[in-house]
C-alpha positions as CSV (number, residue, x, y, z in Angstrom):
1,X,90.4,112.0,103.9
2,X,89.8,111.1,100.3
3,X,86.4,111.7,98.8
4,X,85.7,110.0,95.7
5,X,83.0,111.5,94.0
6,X,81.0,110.1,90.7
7,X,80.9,106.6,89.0
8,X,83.5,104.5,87.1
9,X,86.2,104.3,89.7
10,X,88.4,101.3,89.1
11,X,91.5,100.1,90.4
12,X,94.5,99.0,88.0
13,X,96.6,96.4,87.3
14,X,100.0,96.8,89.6
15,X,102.2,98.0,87.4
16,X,105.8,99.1,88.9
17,X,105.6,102.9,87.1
18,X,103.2,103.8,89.9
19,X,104.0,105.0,93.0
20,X,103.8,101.9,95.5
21,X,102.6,99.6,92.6
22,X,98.7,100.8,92.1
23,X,96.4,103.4,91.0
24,X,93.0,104.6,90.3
25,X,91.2,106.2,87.6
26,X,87.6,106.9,86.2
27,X,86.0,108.0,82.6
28,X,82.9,109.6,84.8
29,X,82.8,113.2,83.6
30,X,81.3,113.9,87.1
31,X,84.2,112.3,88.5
32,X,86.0,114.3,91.4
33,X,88.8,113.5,93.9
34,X,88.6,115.8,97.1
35,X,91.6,115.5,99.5
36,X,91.5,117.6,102.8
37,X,94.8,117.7,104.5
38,X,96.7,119.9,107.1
39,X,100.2,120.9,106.8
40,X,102.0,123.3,104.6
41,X,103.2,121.6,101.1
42,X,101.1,119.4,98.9
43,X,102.1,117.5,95.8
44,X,100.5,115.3,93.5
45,X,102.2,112.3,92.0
46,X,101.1,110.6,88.5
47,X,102.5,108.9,85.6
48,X,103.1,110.0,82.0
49,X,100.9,108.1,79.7
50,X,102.0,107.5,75.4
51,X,98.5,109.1,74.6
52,X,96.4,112.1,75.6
53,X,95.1,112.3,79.4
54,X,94.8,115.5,81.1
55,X,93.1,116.7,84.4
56,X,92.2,119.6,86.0
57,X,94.0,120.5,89.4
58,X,93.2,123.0,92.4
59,X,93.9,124.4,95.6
60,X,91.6,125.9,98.0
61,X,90.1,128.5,96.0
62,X,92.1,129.0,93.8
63,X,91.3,128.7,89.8
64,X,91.7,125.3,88.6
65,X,94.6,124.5,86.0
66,X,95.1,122.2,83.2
67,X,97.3,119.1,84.4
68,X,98.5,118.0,81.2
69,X,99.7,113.7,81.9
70,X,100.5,113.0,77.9
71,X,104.2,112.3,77.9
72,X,106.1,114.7,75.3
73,X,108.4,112.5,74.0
74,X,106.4,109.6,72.7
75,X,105.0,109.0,69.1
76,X,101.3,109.3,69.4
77,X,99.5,106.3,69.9
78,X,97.6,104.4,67.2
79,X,94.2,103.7,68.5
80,X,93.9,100.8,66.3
81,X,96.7,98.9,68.7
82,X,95.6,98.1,72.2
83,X,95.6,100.6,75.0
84,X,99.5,100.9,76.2
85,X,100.6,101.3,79.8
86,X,102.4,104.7,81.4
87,X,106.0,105.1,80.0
88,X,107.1,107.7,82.6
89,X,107.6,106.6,86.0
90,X,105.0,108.4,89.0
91,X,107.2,111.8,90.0
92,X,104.9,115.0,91.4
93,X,103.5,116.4,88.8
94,X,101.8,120.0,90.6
95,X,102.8,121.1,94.0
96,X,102.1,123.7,96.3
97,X,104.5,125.2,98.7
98,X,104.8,127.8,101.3
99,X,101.2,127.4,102.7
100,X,99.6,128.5,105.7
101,X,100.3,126.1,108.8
102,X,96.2,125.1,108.2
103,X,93.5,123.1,106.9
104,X,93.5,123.1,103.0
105,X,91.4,121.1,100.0
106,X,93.0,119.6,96.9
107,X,90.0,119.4,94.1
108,X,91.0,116.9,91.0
109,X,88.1,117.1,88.1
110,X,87.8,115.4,85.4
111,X,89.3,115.8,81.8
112,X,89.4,113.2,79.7
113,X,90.1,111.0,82.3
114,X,90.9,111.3,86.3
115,X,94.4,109.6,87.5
116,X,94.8,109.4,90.7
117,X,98.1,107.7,91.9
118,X,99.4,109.5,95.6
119,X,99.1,112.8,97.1
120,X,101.9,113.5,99.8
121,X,101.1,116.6,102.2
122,X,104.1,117.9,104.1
123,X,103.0,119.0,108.1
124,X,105.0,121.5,109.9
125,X,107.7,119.2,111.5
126,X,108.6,118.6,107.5
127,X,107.5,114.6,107.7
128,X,105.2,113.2,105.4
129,X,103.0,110.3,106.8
130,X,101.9,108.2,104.6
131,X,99.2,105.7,104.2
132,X,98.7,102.7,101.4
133,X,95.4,101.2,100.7
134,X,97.7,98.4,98.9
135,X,97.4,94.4,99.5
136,X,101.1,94.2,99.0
137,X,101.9,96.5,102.3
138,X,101.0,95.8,105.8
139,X,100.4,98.6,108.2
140,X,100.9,102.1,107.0
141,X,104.4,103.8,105.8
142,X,106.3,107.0,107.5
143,X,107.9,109.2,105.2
144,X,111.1,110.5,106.8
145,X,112.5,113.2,105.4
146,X,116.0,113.6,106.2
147,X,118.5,117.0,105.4
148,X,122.2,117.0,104.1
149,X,123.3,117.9,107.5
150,X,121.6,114.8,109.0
151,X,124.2,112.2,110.4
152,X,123.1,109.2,108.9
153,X,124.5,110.5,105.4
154,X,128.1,109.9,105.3
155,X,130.4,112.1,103.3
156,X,134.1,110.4,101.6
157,X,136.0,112.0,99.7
158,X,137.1,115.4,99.0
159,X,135.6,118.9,97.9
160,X,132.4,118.6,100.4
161,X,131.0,122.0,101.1
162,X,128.2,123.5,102.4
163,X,126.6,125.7,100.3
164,X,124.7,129.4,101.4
165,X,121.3,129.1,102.6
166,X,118.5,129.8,99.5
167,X,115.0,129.4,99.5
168,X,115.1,126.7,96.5
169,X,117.1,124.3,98.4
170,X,114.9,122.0,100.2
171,X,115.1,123.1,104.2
172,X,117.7,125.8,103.3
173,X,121.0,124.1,102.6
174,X,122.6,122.5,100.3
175,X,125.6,120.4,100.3
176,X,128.0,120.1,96.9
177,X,131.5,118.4,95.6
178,X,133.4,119.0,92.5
179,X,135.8,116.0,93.3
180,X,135.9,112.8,91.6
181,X,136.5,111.2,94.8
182,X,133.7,112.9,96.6
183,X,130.8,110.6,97.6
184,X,127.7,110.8,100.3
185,X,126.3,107.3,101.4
186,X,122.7,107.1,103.3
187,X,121.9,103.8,104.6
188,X,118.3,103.0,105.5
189,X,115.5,100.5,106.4
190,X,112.2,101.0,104.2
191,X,110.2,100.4,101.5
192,X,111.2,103.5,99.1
193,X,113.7,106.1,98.9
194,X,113.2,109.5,97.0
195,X,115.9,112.2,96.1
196,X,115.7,115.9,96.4
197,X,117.0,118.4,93.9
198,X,116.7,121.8,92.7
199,X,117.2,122.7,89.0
200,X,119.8,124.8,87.8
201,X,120.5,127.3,85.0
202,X,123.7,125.3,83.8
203,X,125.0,122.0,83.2
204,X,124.8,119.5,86.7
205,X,124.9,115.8,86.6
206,X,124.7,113.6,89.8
207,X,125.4,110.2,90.1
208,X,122.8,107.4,91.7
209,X,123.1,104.3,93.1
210,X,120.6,102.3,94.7
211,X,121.9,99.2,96.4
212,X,124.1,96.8,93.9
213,X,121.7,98.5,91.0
214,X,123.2,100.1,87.7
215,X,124.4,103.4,88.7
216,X,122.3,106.2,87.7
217,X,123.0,109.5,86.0
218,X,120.7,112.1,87.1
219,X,120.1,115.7,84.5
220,X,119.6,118.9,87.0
221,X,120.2,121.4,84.3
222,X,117.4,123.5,83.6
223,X,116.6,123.2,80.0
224,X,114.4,126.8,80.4
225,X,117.1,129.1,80.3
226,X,120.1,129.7,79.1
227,X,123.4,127.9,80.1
228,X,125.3,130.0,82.1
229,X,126.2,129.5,86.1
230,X,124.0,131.1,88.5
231,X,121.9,130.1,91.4
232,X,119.5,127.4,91.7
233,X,116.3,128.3,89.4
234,X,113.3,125.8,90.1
235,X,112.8,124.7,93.5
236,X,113.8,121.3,95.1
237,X,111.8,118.6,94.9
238,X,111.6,114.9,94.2
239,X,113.9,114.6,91.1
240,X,114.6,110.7,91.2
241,X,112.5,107.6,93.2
242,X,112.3,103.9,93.8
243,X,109.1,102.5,95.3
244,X,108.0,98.8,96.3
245,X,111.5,98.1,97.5
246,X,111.5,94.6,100.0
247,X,111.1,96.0,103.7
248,X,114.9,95.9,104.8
249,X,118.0,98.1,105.1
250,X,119.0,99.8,101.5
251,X,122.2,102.4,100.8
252,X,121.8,105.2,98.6
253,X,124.9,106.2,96.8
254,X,125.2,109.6,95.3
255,X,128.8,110.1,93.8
256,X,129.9,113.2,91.1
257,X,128.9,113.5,87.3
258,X,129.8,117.1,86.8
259,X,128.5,117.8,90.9
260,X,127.6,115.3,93.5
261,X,124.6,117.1,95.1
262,X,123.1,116.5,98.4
263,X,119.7,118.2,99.4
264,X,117.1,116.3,100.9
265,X,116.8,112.4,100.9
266,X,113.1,111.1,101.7
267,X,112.5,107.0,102.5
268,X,109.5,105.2,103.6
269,X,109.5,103.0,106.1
270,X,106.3,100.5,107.5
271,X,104.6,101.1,111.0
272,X,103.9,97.7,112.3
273,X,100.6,97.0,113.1
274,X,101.1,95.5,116.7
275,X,102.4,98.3,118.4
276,X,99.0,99.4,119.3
277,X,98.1,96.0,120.4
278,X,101.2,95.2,122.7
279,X,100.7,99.0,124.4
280,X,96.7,98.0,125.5
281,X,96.5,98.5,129.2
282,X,93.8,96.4,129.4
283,X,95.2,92.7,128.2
284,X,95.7,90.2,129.9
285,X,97.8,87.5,128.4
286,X,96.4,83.5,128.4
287,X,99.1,82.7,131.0
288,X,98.0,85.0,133.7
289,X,94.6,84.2,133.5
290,X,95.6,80.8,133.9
291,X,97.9,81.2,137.0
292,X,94.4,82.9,138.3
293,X,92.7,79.7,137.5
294,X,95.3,77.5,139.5
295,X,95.0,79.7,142.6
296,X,91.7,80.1,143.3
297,X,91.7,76.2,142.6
298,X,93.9,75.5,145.0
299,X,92.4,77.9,147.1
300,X,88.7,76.2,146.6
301,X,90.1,72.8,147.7
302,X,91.6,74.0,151.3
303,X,88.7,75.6,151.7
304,X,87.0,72.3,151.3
305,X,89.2,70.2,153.5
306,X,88.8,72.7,156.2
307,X,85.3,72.3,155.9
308,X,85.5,69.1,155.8
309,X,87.5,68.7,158.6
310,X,85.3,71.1,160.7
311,X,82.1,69.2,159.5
312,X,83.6,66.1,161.0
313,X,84.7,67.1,164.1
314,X,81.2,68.6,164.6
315,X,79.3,65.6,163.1
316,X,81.3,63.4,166.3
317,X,80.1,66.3,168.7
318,X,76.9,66.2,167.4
319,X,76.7,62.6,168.1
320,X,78.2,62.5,171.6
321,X,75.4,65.0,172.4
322,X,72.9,63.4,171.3
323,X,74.2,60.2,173.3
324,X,74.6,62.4,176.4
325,X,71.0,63.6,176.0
326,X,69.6,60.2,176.0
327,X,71.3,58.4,179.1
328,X,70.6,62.2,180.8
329,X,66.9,61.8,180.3
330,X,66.5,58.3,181.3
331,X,68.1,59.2,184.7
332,X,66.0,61.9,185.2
333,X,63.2,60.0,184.2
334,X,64.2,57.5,187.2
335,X,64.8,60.1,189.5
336,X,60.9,61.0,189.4
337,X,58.9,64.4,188.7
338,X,60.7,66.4,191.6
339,X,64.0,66.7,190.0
340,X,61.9,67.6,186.5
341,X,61.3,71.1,188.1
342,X,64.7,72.4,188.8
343,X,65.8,75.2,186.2
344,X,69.2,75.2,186.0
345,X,70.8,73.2,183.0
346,X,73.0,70.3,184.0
347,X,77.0,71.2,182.9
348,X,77.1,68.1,180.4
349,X,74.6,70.0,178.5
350,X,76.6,71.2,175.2
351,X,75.1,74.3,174.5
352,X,78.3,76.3,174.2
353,X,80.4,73.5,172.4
354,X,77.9,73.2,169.3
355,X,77.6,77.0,169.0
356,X,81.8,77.3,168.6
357,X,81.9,74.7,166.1
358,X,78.9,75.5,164.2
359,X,79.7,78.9,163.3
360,X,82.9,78.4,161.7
361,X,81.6,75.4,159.5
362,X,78.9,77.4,158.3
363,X,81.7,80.1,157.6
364,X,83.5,77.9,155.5
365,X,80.4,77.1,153.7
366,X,80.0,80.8,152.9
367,X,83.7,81.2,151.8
368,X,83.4,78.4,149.6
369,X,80.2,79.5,147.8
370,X,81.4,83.0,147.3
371,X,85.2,82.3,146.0
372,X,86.4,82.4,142.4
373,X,83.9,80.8,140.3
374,X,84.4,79.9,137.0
375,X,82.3,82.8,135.9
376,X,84.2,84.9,137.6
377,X,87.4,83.6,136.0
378,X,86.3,84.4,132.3
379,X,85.3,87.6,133.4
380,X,89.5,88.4,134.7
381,X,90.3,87.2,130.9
382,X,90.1,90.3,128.2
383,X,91.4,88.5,124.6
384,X,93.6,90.9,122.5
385,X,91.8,93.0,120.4
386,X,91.8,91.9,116.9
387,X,91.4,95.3,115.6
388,X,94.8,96.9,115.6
389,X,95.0,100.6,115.6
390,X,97.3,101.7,112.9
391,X,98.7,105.4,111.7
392,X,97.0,107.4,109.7
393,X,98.0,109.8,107.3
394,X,98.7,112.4,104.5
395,X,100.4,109.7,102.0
396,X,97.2,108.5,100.8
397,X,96.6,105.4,98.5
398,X,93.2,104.2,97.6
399,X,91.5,100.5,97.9
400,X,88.7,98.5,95.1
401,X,89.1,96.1,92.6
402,X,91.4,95.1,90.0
403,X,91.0,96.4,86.4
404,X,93.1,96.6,83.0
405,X,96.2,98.8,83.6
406,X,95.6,101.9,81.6
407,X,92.8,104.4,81.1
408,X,90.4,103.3,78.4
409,X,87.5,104.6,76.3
410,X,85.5,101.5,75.9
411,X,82.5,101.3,78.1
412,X,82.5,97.9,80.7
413,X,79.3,96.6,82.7
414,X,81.7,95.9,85.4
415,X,81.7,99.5,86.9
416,X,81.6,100.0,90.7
417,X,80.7,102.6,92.6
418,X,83.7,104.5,94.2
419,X,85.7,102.9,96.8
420,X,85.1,104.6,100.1
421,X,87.1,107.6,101.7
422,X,89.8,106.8,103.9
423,X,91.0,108.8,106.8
424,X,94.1,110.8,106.4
């Protein structure tokens, strides 16, 4: 979950240098982000900006660090001009690795300004899941990581080998060609596609392509040390990115500068948001419920013929009884007062006949009264939720209103309080 803590939270602009296209900020000096995650790599993802902007980072309890966000290689910014966007594309920035399988807290505080574009946790099973509080995505996005041993990367070409396991590579291996005719192709379906490296201590170039795009060439050298071969010297992680792709199927190319290089390829893909609507055990669609409908219809309107039917035919009894009843008494009334006395009833007394017909018409009556009503019909109909449950996650992006693009140092009446903490 995300915590935003103090005032002066605003969303930007979209701006297509941040990671899935917005970001958040705040010139509160009480301003805090608090992230709690579980898993066992973190890594925080932010722009550089032509012009001072700093934070301070931590983990657990450890002692907070300086993030410095100011990109090196830019003139420094006139403050007379207006107030210029990020000139670096979002790339992770701090990381932690090699944590304890376990709940942890990332702790931002505030500098000169808080920047907060996407934090990505990495669980044990070595997927991110990640989450956008973005208009422009529905549902939430799965990072899948995938390794160079993974089938859907398919090697050409000649020179492929697989290199010795070492802890810098990302998952262990590595896989690496000298050939110019060497090349490793990973098709995918997504939004956004991110490229594992590590660093090393002399000259590597790796070729990118992303789709029908400009090929890319991609520095690995490690401008720290000195140029000589060797072993890997800074970790692999996230060297090269494209976010806010459209959802559809996308090819990665990787082909050889000096090396083509194959670590770890990450892409995100979108969850749809009616999975957890078409699995609900307890819907039941329009159709059935009207099938329902139909039957106990049908079934209402035999019941009522029958009745019908039996009514009648005791209606005529009814009447022939009566009839009987009538010419019976006036002959016992001519007979005289001695035949009065005698006890037993005559046989054209129908007695037993009314009884047998009665009882099943005042069946039917029940039947009918107590069938399918058309209460009971809208109680068999449950309507689809309109609340569909959704993934959530360790890729966290955040949700408020629109702003100007950059961090400022004006003050604005238009400040809102935080947006609210998300689950992650």
């Amino acid at each position: 979950m995300i915590q935003y803590v103090g005032n002066k939270w605003i969303k930007t602009d979209k701006f297509n240098l941040f990671h899935g296209g917005a970001h958040y900020r705040s010139e509160d000096k009480t301003a805090q982000v608090v992230f709690n995650f579980t898993g066992t790599a973190f890594y925080f993802y932010e722009c550089l900006w032509p012009f001072e902007v700093y934070n301070h980072v931590k983990l657990d309890d450890e002692d907070s660090v300086v993030l410095n966000l100011t990109d090196p290689d830019t003139e420094k910014w006139d403050t007379s001009d207006p107030l210029p966007p990020p000139n670096v594309p979002s790339d992770i920035r701090w990381q932690r690795t090699g944590l304890s399988d376990g709940q942890h807290t990332f702790t931002m505080i505030f500098g000169n300004y808080i920047v907060l574009d996407a934090l990505v946790y990495t669980t044990e099973d070595n997927k991110d899941v990640a989450h956008y509080y973005d208009d422009s995505t529905s549902g939430s996005l799965q990072n899948v990581t995938v390794q160079e041993s993974d089938p859907q990367i398919v090697y050409a070409g000649k020179g492929w080998n697989l290199n010795d396991p070492h802890p810098l590579y990302n998952g262990g291996n590595h896989a690496s060609s000298t050939d110019v005719t060497a090349s490793a192709t990973f098709n995918f379906t997504g939004v956004a596609v991110y490229y594992h490296s590590s660093l090393w201590p002399f000259r590597v170039t790796t070729v990118l392509q992303l789709d029908d795009e400009p090929e890319e060439v991609l520095d690995l050298y490690d401008h720290s040390v000195p140029n000589s071969p060797g072993l890997p010297t800074v970790e692999s992680i996230v060297r090269w990115g494209r976010a806010s792709l459209t959802d559809g199927q996308h090819t990665l190319k990787i082909t050889t500068g000096s090396n083509a290089l194959v670590d770890a390829i990450t892409y995100s893909k979108v969850l749809s948001d009616s999975t957890a609507k078409s699995s609900d055990p307890t819907d039941v669609s329009p159709g059935s419920t009207e099938t329902a409908s139909s039957d106990s219809g049908s079934h209402n309107s035999q019941a009522a013929i029958i009745g019908g039917a039996v009514g009648g035919s005791v209606g005529s009894l009814l009447i022939l009884a009566a009839l009987g009843a009538i010419l019976f008494h006036r002959r016992q009334r001519n007979k005289g007062i001695r035949e009065l006395s005698n006890p037993e009833p005559t046989s054209q007394w129908p007695d037993s006949s009314l009884m047998h017909y009665s009882t099943p018409f005042l069946s039917s009556t029940n039947v009918t009264a107590s069938g399918p009503s058309p209460s009971a019909s809208q109680t068999a109909f449950i309507s689809p939720s309109a609340n569909s449950s959704s993934t959530n996650s360790g890729y966290t992006r955040k949700g408020a209103r629109n702003a100007v693009l950059s961090p400022i140092r004006r003050e604005e009446n238009e400040w809102e309080p935080p947006p609210p903490s998300y689950n992650a």
